[in-house]
N, C-alpha and C positions, 0 to 999 in steps of 0.2 A: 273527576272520575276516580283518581287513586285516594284521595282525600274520603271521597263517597265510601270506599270500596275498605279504608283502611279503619275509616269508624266502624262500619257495620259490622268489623271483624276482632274490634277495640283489639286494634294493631296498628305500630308506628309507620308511618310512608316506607320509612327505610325499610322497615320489617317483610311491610306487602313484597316491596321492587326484591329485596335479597331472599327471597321465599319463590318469586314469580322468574327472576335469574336463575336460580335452583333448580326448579322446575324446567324450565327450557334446558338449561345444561344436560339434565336427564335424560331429556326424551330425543336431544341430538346425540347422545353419548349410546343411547339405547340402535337409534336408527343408525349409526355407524358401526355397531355389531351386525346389524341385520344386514347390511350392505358387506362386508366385511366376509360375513357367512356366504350369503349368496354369491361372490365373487370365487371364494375359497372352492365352492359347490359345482362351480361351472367349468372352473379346472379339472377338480375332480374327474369330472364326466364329460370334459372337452366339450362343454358347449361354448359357442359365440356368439358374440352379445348380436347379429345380425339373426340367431336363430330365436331366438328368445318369445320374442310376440307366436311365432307361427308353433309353439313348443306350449303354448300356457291356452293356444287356441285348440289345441290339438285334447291336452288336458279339460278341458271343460268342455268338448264336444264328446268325451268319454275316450278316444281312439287311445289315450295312453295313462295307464296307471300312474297316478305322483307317488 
């Protein structure tokens, strides 16, 4: 498969794997600001994490402005 995947892209194994590392690193590094914010956010506004589902049910039934 990486063999497959690294011709088709006439790119070395190593190149694919340290490109596809890269990649993943990003989009954990991205999802740990967006966790990060939302954490920051619920302080903010003294929410708890037990309110959260019934808060996001509330928002998408209209009852509360996001």
């Amino acid at each position: 498969m990486i063999n497959k995947q690294a011709k088709a892209e006439a790119r070395t194994k190593s190149g694919l794997i340290q490109e596809a590392v890269r990649s993943y690193l990003n989009r954990q590094s991205a999802w740990n600001d967006i966790f990060t914010y939302g954490q920051r956010q619920a302080k903010k506004l003294k929410i708890k994490a037990s309110q959260v589902e019934q808060l996001v049910d509330e928002v998408r039934q209209g009852r509360i402005n996001a």
